[in-house]
N, C-alpha and C positions, 0 to 999 in steps of 0.2 A: 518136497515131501515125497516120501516111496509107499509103495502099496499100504504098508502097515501104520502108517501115518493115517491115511486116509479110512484104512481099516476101522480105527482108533476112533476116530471125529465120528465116525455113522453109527458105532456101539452107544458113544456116549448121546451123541444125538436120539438117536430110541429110549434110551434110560441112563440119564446123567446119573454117577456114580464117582464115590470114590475121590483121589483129591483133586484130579479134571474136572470132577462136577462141578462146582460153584463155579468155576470159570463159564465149563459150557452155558451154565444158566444164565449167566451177565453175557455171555457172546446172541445165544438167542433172542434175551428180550431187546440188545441193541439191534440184532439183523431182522426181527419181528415183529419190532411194537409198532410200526406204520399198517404192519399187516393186521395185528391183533387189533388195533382201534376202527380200521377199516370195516372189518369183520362183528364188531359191537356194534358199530354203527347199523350195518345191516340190519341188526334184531327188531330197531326200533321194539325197545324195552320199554314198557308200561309201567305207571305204582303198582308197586306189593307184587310184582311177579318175580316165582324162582327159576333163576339160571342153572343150568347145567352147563361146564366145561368140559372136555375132555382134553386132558395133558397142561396144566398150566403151568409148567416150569415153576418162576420162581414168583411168581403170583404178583408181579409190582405192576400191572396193568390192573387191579382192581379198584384204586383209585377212581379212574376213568370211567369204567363199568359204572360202578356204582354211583357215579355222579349224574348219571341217563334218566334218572327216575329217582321218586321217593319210595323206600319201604322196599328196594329189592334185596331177598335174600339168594348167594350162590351157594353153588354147590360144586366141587370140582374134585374131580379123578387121576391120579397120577396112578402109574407103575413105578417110579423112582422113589424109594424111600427119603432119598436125599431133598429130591425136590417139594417132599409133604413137609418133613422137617425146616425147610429153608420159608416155604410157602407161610408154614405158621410161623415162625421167629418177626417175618416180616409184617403178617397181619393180625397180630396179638391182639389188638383192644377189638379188631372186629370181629374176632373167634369171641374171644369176651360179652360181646356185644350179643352173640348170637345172626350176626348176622353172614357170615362164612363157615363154609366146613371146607377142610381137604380130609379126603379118601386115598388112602392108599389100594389099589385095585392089583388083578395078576395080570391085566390084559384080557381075562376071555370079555366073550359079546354080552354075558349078561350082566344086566345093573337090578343093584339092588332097593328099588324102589318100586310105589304102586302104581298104578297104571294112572294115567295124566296130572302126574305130577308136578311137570314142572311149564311154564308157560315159552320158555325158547332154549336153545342149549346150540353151541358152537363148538368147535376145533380147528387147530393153526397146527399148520406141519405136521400133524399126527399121522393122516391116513394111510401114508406110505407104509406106516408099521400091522396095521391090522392084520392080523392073519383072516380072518373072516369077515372081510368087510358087509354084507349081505348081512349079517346076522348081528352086526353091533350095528348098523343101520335099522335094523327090524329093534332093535331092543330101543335104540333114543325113538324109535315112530311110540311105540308103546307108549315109553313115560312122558309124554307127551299130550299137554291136553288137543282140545280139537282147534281147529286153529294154528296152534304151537310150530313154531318155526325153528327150522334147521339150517345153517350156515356153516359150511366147510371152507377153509380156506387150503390150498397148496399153489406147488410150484407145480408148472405142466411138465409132463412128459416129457416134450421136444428141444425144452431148455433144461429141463432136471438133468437128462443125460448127458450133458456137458459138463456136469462140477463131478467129481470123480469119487468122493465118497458113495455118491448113489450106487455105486455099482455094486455096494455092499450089505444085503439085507433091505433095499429099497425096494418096494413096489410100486410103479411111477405110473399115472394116469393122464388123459386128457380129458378137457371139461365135458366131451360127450362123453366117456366112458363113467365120469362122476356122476353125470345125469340119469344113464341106464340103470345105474347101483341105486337111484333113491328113486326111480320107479318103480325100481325091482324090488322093493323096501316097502311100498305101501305110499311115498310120500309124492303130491298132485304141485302143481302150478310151482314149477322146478325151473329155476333162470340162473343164466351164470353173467359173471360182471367178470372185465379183465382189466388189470391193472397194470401200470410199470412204474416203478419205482428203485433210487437211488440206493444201494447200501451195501454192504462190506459181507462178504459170503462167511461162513463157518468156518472156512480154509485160509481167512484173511486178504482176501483180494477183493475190491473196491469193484463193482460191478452196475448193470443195468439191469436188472431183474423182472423180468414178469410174473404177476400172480395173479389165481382167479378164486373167485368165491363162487359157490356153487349155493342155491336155497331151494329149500324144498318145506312143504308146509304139510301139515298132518289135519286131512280132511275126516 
């Protein structure tokens, strides 16, 4: 692969588009879904509480989610038009149902909902894209009830800058830098978990992976 190869995968990575999208999205949910369930896991979800996701691809981890509890409704935000469209074809009877929404969003920090709203809210591989991370942090503290827990997942820093798309529009963190931003945020009793795990990069190459999940709780 040459620069624009790599180019290419970190566009569609921030916002699958176009007729790479659908790929990208089956490539994510197979190099992510140990991460995304990992990452639900964390919520420990209660009945009748609403989730917030930020960036859900192609939404085929909602199964799972919603298997954690009785009576949860989600709620999840893309920038990819493609991925809102893919997201609902896939979960038609539970849009139906009332019990999922996708939101197509532009990216900025603020969300469109009332102040503690929803009872936990996560994100997988999103954060590199935030332009302000600080202030989409302050806006999930907000919708947030008291209590209401926050789970970030990524790739660190020190291994992110090895795969070579990063270099493109990435902004790459370590789990103390994750930690300062959800203090900085309003969010109290912040712990990170570090994982490694088996799976096939974006780029196609079979790797050993590290990731961490960062939590933070809205006191």
């Amino acid at each position: 692969m040459n620069k624009a190869d790599y180019k290419a995968i970190a566009e569609q990575l921030r916002c699958p588009s176009g007729s790479l999208g659908e790929q990208t999205a089956d490539n994510m949910f197979r190099t992510n879904g140990n991460m995304i369930n990992e990452t639900i896991d964390m919520l420990d979800i209660r009945p009748n509480g609403r989730v917030l996701e930020i960036g859900f691809g192609s939404a085929r981890h909602l199964p799972y989610l919603l298997g954690q509890a009785a009576g949860i409704t989600y709620f999840g935000l893309d920038m990819s038009e493609l991925m809102v469209d893919l997201a609902r074809a896939n979960n038609g009877r539970l849009i139906r149902d009332g019990v999922v929404r996708f939101l197509k969003v532009t990216g900025d920090a603020g969300l469109d909902f009332p102040e503690g709203y929803f009872a936990s809210s996560f994100s997988v591989n999103t954060l590199y894209f935030w332009k302000q991370p600080i202030q989409h942090l302050k806006e999930i503290n907000r919708v947030l009830k008291r209590e209401g827990l926050l789970a970030l997942s990524f790739v660190p820093v020190d291994f992110a800058r090895t795969l070579p798309f990063t270099r493109h529009g990435f902004s790459l963190y370590s789990p103390t830098e994750v930690e300062h931003l959800l203090l900085e945020s309003g969010f109290s009793r912040i712990y990170q978990y570090g994982y490694k795990e088996k799976t096939i990069s974006n780029s196609g190459q079979e790797m050993i992976r590290p990731f961490v999940i960062v939590t933070g709780t809205k006191i």
